[in-house]
N, C-alpha and C positions, 0 to 999 in steps of 0.2 A: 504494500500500500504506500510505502515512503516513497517509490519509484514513479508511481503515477499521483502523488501528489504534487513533486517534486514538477512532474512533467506539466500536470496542470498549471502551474506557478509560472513554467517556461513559456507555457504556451498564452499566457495570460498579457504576459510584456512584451512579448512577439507580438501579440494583435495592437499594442498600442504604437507599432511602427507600422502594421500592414497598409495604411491609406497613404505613407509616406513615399518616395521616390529618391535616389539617390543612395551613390555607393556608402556614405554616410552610417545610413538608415542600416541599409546590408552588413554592415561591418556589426551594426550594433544589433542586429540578432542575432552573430556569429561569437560575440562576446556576452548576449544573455543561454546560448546553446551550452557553450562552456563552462559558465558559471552554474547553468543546471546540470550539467557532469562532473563538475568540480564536489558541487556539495552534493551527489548521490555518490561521490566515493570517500568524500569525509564523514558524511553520515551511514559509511557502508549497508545501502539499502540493495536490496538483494537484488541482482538482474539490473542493476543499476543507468549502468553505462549504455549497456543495447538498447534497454526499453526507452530514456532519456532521449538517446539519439534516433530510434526508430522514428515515436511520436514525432520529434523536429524534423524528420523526413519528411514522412507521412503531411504535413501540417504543410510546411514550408514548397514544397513540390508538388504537392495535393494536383495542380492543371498540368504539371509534365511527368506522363504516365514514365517514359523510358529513363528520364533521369531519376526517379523515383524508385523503380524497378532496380538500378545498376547500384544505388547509393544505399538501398534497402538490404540489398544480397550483401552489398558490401559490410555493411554494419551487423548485421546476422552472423556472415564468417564471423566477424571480429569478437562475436558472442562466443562459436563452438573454438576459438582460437582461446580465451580465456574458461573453456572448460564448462559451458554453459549450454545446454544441451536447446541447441535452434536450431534441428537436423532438415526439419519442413518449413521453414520461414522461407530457403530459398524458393521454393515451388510454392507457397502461396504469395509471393511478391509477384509471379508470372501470373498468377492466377487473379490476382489484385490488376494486374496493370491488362487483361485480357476484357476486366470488364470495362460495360462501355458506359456504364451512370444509368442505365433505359434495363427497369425488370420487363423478363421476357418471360417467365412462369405465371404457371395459373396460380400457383398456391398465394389463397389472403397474406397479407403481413405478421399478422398475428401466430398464425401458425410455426415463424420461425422463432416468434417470444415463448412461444409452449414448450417448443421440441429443446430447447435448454435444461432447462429446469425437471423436464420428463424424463431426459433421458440419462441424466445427472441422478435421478434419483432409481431408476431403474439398475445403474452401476451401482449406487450402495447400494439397495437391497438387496444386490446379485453378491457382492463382497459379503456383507452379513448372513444369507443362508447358504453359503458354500464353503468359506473359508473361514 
């Protein structure tokens, strides 16, 4: 939870330059990203550094699918490089940058807020009457 508070924070002072223009502004997301990596590894919050930097991807590159894609994978590696098991991030960053923003299924919306929580709880009670 320190990790994606953490991220919230980053991401909260990044939006106070988003309407801004100028390499100025750029530098000073690049110095609030850090500062949100800086203090998710002094406050050693678990998954730290990836999840920190994913969301700043994610956030900051959000309208360029492919440099989003290469900088995603790249900070992933840098996850299973520090021992951090992100074995499928790469292939759902392909899978992220394949969508197009337009649902093409039938399924309500709703239906993908049930199937969480259901089948979350379907794995515990498979764990508790078997093992």
């Amino acid at each position: 939870m320190m990790s994606l508070g953490i991220s919230l924070l980053m991401l909260y002072f990044i939006k106070m330059y988003e309407d801004k223009k100028g390499i100025v502004y750029r530098l000073g997301e690049v110095v609030i990203v850090l500062c949100a990596v800086g203090w998710a590894a002094i406050l050693r919050a678990r998954y730290g550094l990836c999840i920190v930097l994913l969301v700043a991807i994610f956030y900051i590159f959000r309208k360029r699918g492919g440099v989003r894609t290469v900088l995603g994978i790249a900070a992933s590696l840098l996850g299973i490089i520090a021992e951090v098991v992100y074995l499928t991030c790469p292939i759902a960053f392909y899978l992220i940058w394949l969508y197009s923003g337009e649902r093409k299924d039938k399924l309500p919306k709703y239906a993908y807020y049930i199937f969480y929580p259901v089948h979350l709880l379907v794995l515990g009670l498979t764990t508790k009457l078997f093992f």
